[in-house]
N, C-alpha and C positions, 0 to 999 in steps of 0.2 A: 386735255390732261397734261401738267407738266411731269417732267422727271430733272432727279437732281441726284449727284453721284457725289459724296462726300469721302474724301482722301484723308487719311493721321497725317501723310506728312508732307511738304512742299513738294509741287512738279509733281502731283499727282502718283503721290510713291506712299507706299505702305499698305496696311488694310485700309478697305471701302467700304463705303453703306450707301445706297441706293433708294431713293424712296418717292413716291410719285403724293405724296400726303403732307399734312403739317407735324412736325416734328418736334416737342415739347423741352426734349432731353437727347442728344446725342452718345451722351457717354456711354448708356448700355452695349451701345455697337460700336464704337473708336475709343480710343482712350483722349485725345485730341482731335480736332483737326485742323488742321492747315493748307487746304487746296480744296475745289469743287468744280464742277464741270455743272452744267445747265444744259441736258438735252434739248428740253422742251419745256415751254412754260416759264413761269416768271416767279421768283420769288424772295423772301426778303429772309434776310439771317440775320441772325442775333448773338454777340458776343456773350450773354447769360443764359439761362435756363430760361421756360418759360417765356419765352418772346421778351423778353427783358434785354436791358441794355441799348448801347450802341445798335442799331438797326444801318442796314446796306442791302438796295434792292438789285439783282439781279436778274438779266434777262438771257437767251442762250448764247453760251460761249464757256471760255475756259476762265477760271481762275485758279494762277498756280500759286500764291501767296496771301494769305488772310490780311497783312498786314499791308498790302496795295488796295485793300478797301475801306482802308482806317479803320478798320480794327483794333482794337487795345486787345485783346485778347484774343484763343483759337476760338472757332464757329462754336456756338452752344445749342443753338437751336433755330429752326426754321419754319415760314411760314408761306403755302401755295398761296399766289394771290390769281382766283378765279378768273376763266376768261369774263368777257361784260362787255356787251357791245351794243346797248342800249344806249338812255341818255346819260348824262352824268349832272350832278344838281351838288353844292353842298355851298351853306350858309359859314361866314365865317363871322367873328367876333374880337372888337379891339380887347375887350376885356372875360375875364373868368364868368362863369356861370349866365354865358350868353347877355352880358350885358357891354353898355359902350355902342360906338357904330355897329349894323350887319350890313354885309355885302353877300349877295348870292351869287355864285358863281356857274356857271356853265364850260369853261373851258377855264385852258391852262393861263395860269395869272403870274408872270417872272417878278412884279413886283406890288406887291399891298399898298406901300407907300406910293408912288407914280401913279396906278392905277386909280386907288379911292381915297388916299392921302391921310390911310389909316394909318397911324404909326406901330403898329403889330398886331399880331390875330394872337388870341388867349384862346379862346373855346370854337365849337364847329360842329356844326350837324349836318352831316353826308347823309342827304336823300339815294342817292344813286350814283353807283360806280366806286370805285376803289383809285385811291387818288395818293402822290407822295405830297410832303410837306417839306419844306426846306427851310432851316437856319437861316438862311440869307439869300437876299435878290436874286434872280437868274438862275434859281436852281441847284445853288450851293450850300456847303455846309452841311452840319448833320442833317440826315433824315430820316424821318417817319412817315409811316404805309395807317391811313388809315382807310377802313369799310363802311358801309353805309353801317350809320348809327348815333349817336349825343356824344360828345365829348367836353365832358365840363369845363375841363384844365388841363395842363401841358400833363398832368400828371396820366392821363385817361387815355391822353391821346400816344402814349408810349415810352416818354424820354423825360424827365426828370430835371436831365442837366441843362435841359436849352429852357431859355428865358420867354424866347418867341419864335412866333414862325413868320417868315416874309414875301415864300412864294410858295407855291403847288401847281401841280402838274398830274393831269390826268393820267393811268394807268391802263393803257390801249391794248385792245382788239388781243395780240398772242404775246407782244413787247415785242415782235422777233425787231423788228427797226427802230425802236424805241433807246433813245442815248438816257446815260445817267443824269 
């Protein structure tokens, strides 16, 4: 079970909220915030409501500033990402609605293009495990947390504004050793 401790203002200063769940809406309990701490557990925040926006995964540790997670905005809402320490499986796709090259993956891939000389993945069906997606090679750039499930389009899979995705990376065992 994770816990996450949500700050209104930088360095962990102002009123808290505390919650070991996924969090939809922050504002009822901060009016902002701007700092978190990550007892336990891993989990992904969202600059909008509703798990919308900008997505940033973390794992246990401090965060005194929203805006050292590239953030555009304070935190709006948050998402536990289960432990899972099974297999991990997901199908990825050059193009929208699972069409173009598939490549199925079983571990962490830093580049689409090197690896299978796909020039971007559009769509993804996550058999198993909870996996990040990355903007660009090696782990960079925006990111999106997807779960086992279809994911048609960039639209489904969380983020709007990115065009594609070029690597992902498994989402391990508690994350406690697990880098961004």
């Amino acid at each position: 079970m994770g816990k996450i401790i949500f700050y209104e203002d930088r360095n962990f200063q102002g009123r808290s909220y505390e919650t070991s769940s996924d969090c939809p809406e922050l504002t009822p309990y901060l009016s902002k915030c701007n700092s978190c701490r990550v007892e336990s557990g891993c989990f992904m925040v969202y600059d909008r409501s509703n798990f919308q926006g900008n997505q940033y995964f973390l794992r246990r540790g401090e965060y005194t500033d929203y805006q050292c997670m590239g953030m555009t905005d304070s935190i709006r809402s948050c998402r536990m990402i289960p432990h899972h320490n099974g297999p991990f499986r997901m199908q990825v796709y050059e193009r929208e609605n699972f069409g173009g090259q598939m490549h199925e993956l079983m571990d962490d891939c830093e580049s689409i293009q090197e690896r299978y000389r796909m020039s971007n993945c559009q769509s993804c069906n996550v058999m198993d495990g909870h996996w990040l997606m990355y903007e660009q090679p090696h782990f960079r750039g925006k990111q999106v947390y997807v779960r086992p499930g279809e994911y048609r389009n960039l639209r489904e899979m969380g983020n709007s504004s990115m065009n594609r995705y070029s690597s992902m990376r498994r989402i391990m065992d508690s994350c406690e050793g697990q880098s961004n």
